[in-house]
C-alpha positions in Angstrom: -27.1 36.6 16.2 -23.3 35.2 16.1 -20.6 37.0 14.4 -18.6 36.0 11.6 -15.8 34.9 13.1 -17.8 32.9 15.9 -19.3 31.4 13.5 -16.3 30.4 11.3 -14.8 29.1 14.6 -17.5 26.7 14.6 -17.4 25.8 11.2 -14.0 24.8 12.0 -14.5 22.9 15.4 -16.9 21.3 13.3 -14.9 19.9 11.0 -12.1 19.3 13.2 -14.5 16.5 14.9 -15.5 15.0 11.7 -12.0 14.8 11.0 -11.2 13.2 14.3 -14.2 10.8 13.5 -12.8 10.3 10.0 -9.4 8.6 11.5 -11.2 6.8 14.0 -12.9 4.8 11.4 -10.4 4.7 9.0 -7.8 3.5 11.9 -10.5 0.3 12.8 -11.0 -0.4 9.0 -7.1 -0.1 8.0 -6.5 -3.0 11.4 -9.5 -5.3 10.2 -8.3 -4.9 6.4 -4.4 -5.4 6.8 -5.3 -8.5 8.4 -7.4 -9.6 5.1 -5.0 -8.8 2.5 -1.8 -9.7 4.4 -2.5 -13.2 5.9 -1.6 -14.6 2.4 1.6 -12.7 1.5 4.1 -15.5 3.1 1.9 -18.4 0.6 1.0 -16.5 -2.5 4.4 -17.2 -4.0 4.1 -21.0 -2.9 0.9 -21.5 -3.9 1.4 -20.1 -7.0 4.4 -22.0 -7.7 2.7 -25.4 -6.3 0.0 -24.8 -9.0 2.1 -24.0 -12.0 4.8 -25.9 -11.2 7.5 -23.6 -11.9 9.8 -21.6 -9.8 10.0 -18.9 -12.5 6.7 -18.4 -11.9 6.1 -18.1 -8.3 5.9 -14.7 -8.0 3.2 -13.8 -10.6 0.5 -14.2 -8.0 2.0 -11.5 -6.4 2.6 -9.6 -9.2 -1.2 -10.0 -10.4 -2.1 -8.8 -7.1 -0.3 -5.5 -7.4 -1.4 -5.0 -11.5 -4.9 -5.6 -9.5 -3.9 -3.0 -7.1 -2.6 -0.4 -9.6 -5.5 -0.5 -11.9 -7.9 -0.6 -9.3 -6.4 2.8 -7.5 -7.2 4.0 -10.6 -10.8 3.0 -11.3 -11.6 3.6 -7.5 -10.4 6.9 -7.6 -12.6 8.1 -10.6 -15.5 6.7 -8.6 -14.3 8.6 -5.7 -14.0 11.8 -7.4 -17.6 11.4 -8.2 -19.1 9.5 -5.2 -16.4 10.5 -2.5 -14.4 8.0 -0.5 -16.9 6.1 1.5 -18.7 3.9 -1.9 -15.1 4.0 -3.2 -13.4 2.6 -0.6 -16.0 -0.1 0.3 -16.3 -1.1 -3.4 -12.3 -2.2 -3.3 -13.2 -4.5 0.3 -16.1 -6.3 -1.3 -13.8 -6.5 -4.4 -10.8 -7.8 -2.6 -13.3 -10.4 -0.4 -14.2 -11.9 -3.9 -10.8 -12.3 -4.9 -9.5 -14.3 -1.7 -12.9 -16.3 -2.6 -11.2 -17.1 -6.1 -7.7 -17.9 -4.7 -9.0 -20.8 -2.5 -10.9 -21.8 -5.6 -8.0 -22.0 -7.3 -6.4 -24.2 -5.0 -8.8 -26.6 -5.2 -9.6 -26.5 -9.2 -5.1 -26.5 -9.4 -6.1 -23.9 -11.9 -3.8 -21.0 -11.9 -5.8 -18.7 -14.3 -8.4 -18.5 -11.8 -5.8 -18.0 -9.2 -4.5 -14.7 -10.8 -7.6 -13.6 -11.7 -8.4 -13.8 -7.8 -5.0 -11.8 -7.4 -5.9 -9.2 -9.7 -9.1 -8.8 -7.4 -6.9 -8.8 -4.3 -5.6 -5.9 -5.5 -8.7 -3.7 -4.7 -7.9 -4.3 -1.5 -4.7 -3.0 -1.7 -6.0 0.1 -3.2 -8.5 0.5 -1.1 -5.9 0.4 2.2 -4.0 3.1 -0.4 -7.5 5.1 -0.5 -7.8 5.5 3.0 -4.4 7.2 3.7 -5.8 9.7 1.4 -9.0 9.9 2.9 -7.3 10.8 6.2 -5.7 13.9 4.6 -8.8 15.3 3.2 -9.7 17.2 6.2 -6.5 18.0 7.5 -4.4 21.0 7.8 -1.1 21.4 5.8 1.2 21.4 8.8 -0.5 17.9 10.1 -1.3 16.0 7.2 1.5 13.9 7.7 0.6 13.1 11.1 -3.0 12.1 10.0 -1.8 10.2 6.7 0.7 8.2 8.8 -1.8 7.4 11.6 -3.8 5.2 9.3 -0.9 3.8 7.7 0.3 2.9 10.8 -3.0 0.6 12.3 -2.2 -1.4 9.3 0.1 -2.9 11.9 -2.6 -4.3 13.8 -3.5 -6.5 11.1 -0.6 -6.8 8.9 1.5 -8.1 11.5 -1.1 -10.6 13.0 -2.1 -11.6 9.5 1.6 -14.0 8.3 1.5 -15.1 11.6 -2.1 -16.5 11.0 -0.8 -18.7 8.6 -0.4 -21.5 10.8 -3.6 -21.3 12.2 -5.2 -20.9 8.8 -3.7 -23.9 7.3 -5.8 -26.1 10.3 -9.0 -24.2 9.4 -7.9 -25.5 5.7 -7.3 -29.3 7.0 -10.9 -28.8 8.4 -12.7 -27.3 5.3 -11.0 -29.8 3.3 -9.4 -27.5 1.1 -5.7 -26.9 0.3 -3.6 -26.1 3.0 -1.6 -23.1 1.1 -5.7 -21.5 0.6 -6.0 -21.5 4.2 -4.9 -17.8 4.5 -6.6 -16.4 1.9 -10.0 -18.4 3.3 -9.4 -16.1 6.6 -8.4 -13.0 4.6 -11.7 -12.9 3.4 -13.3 -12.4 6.1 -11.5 -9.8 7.1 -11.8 -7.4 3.6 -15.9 -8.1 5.0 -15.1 -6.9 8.3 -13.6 -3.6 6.9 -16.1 -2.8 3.9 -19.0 -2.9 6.4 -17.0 -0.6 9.1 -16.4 1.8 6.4 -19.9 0.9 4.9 -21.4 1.9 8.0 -18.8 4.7 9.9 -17.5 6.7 7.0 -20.3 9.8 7.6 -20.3 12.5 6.4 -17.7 11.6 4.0 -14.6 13.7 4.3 -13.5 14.2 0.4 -17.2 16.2 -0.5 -16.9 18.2 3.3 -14.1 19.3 2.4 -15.0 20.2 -1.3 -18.0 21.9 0.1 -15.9 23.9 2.7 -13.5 25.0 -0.1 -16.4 25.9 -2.5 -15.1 23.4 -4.9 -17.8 23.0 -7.4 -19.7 19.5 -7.4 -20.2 19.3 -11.3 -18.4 16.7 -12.8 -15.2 18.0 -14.2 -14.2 18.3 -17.6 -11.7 16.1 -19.4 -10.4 12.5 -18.4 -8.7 12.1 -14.9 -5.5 10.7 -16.4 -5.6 13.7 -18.2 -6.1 16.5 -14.7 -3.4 14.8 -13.1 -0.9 15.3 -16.1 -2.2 18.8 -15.8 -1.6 19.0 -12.3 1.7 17.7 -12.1 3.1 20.0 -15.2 2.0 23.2 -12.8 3.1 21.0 -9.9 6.6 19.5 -10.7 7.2 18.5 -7.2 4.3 16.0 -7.8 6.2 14.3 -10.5 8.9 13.7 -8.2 6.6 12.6 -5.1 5.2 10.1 -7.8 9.1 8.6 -8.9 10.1 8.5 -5.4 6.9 6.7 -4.3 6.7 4.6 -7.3 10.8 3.2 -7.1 10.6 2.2 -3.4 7.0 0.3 -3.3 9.1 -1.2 -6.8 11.7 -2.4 -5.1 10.2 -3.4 -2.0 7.8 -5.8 -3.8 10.8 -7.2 -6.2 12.1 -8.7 -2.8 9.6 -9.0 -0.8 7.7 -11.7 -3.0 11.3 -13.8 -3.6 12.1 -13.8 0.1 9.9 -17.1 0.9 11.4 -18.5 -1.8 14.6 -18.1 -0.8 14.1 -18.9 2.7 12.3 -22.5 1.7 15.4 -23.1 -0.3 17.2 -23.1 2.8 14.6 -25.7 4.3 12.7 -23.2 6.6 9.6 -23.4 8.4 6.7 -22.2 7.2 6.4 -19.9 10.1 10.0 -18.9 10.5 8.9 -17.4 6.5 5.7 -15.9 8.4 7.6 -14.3 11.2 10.3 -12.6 8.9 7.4 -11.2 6.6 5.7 -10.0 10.2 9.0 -7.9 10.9 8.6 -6.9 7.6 5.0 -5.5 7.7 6.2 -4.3 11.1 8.8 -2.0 9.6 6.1 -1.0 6.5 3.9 0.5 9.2 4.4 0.1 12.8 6.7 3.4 12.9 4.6 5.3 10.4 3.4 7.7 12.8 7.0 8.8 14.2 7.5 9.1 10.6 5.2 11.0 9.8 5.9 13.2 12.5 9.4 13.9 10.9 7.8 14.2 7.8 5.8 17.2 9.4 8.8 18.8 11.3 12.3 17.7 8.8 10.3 18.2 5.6 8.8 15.2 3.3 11.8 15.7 0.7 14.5 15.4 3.1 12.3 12.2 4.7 12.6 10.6 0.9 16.0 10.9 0.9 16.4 9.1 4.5 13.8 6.6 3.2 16.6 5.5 -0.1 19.2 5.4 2.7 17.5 2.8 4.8 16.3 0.8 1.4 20.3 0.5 0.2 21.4 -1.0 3.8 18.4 -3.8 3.7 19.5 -4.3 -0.4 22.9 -4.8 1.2 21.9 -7.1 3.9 19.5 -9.3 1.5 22.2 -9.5 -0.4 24.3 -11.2 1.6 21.8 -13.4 3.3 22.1 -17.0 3.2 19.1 -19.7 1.7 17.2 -20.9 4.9 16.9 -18.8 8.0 19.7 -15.7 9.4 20.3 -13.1 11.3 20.9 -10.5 7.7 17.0 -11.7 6.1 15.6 -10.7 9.3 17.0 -7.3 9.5 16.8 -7.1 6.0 13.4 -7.4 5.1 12.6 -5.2 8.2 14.8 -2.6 6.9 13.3 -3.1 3.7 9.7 -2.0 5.4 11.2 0.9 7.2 12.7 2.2 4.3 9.6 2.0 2.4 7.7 3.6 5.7 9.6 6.2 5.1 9.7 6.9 1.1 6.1 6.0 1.2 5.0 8.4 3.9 7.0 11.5 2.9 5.7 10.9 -1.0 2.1 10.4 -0.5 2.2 13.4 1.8 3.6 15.6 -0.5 1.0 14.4 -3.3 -2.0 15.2 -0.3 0.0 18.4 0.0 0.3 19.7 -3.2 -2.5 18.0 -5.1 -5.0 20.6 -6.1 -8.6 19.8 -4.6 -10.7 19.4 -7.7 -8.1 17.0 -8.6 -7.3 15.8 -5.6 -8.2 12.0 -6.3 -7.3 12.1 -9.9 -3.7 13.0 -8.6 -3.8 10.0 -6.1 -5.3 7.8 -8.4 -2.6 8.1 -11.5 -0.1 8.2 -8.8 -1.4 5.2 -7.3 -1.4 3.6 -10.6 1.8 4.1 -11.6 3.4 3.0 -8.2 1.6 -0.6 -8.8 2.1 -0.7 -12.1 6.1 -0.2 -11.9 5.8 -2.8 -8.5 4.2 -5.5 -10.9 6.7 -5.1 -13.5 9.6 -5.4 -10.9 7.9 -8.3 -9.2 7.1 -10.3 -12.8 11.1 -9.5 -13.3 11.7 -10.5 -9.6 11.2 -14.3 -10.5 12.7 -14.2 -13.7 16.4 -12.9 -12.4 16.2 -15.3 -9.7 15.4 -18.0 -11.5 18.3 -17.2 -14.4 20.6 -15.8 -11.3 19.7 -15.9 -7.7 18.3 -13.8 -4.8 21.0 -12.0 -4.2 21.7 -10.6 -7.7 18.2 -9.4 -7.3 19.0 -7.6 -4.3 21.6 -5.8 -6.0 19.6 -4.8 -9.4 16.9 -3.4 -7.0 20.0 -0.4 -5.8 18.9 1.3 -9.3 15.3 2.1 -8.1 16.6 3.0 -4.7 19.1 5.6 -6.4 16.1 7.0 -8.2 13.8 7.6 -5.1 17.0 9.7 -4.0 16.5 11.4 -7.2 13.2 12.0 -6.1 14.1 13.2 -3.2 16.9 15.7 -3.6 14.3 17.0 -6.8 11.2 17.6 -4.5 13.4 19.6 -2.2 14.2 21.8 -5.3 11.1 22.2 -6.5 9.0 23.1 -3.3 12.0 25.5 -2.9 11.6 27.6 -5.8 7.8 27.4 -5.4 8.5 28.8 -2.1 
């Protein structure tokens, strides 16, 4: 008969390989699903403006997307909380695939209601890719959850960098369907959000949010209450997750405010369609190609002091975009890379802190508010994105967006107080 403690060293070499078979799968579906969401970031805004006809209005596409992504985060969460990660996170795939369906409909209807109704389904993609950094945390110890959050943030890489650069590529597919060039991409991205629902579909056993609820003796009943409502709880006992939340929130706010003007502002300077794609490649590449170093320095440094580094990098790419030129140069490049480091870094250091600090039982209704509330502030800085470059120009956008960076420093400098006196 084995002892107790063999046989609690087996429980935990148990889950230690589920958890290892947990990133695996989460790793392949983050690569597959970058791909599908991303390949239509450098067109949204053009095909958006192409349909409406309006400048002003190029970048609610974009914004629909992330009010998409915010709600959804939301909604999948609650069904997460009850069904666990796996029917959650393939719900938001099959959810996004029908929205990159809608956007080449759009294209060729030139109707741009159905195109942001196709953006707001996009969105579950986005949530879904927001899901699975949580997922990987689920299982994982305190001292690494940084490491394992940051490993499937960074095979978004894989895809997210490939994905602008498909635009080319995607706009002959388009020429062959007979569709719209600028629907091209989001054609492809489709078949990518299908590629990732069914390795999640299929992989994602045993699921890792209800393992660990059963290894913690976390009751299954459904809990009492609304899940807006257990995260307000949560955070009141919790400050430092109020702070992981406005830290997380301001950076993603100001990162999209940019991000979605930055083909715009290129184009005004007459350049290339994939000149615009490889600039938003850097971009991604910055957003998650160093995530797990990051991560790793989240582990070792401390996430607060991470969030502050984060708001550091974020003010020099506000300074370069600034005072970047229309058209192509040397300041939009390093700029918008910048801009995705910065946000690797705020994003990483946040989201880890809410893994850390969340209580289980309402683990996902934490994630899920705090999910909403980043995309909800990123769609209300991206609708006011085109508006103040349209009254006044990219680079006075650039410098409104230093006020959300000054407030994830807030964030920052505030978490390290808080987990402080907790300590």
């Amino acid at each position: 008969m084995a002892s107790p403690r063999a046989s609690t060293e087996q429980a935990v070499a148990e889950l230690a390989a589920v958890q290892r078979r947990t990133i695996r799968t989460l790793v392949i579906a983050q690569a597959i699903g970058a791909t599908g969401i991303t390949i239509g970031i450098a067109t949204a805004s053009l095909l958006a403006r192409d349909i409406s006809g309006s400048e002003s209005l190029a970048g609610l596409a974009q914004t629909f997307q992330v009010l998409g992504a915010a709600v959804a985060a939301y909604l999948l969460a609650r069904l997460m909380s009850r069904r666990g990660r796996r029917v959650g996170l393939l719900t938001g795939y099959l959810l996004g695939a029908s929205g990159a369906l809608l956007a080449v409909l759009a294209g060729v209807l030139d109707s741009m209601v159905v195109l942001l109704v196709g953006a707001v389904l996009l969105g579950s993609t986005t949530a879904a890719n927001s899901g699975a950094r949580y997922a990987a945390t689920d299982l994982a110890e305190d001292a690494h959850k940084g490491r394992a959050l940051s490993t499937v943030v960074w095979a978004s890489t894989i895809g997210a960098v490939a994905g602008p650069n498909l635009t080319g590529p995607a706009g002959a597919l388009a020429e062959w369907l007979g569709i719209p060039e600028l629907t091209g991409p989001f054609a492809l991205g489709s078949v990518g959000m299908l590629g990732a629902a069914a390795v999640i579909g299929l992989l994602l056993r045993p699921d890792p949010l209800l393992l660990a609820r059963e290894a913690a003796g976390v009751p299954t009943t459904a809990p009492s209450g609304t899940a807006w409502a257990r995260a307000v709880a949560a955070a009141r006992e919790r400050p430092v997750l109020g702070f992981a939340v406005l830290g997380m929130a301001c950076a993603h706010a100001a990162m999209v405010a940019i991000m979605v003007m930055t083909p715009l502002h290129m184009e005004h300077g007459h350049a290339e369609l994939r000149v615009i794609g490889l600039v938003i490649s850097l971009h991604v590449l910055g957003m998650f190609g160093f995530s797990p170093l990051v991560g790793l320095l989240a582990d070792r440094t401390g996430r607060p002091a991470v969030l502050v580094e984060g708001a550091v990098l974020l003010l020099v790419s506000l300074v370069l975009c600034a005072r970047a030129p229309e058209g192509t140069s040397w300041q939009i490049f390093a700029g918008l890379f910048l801009l995705g480091l910065g946000w690797s870094f705020a994003t990483v250091a946040a989201s880890t802190l809410i893994a850390q600090h969340a209580p289980l039982e309402a683990r996902t209704d934490v994630q899920g508010a705090a999910d909403l509330v980043m995309g909800l502030t990123a769609a209300g800085a991206g609708g006011l994105a085109g508006v103040v470059v349209g009254a006044w120009g990219y680079p006075e956008l650039a410098v409104c967006s230093i006020g959300l960076v000054a407030l994830v420093a807030v964030a920052g400098f505030g978490a390290r107080a808080t987990t402080r006196l907790a300590g």
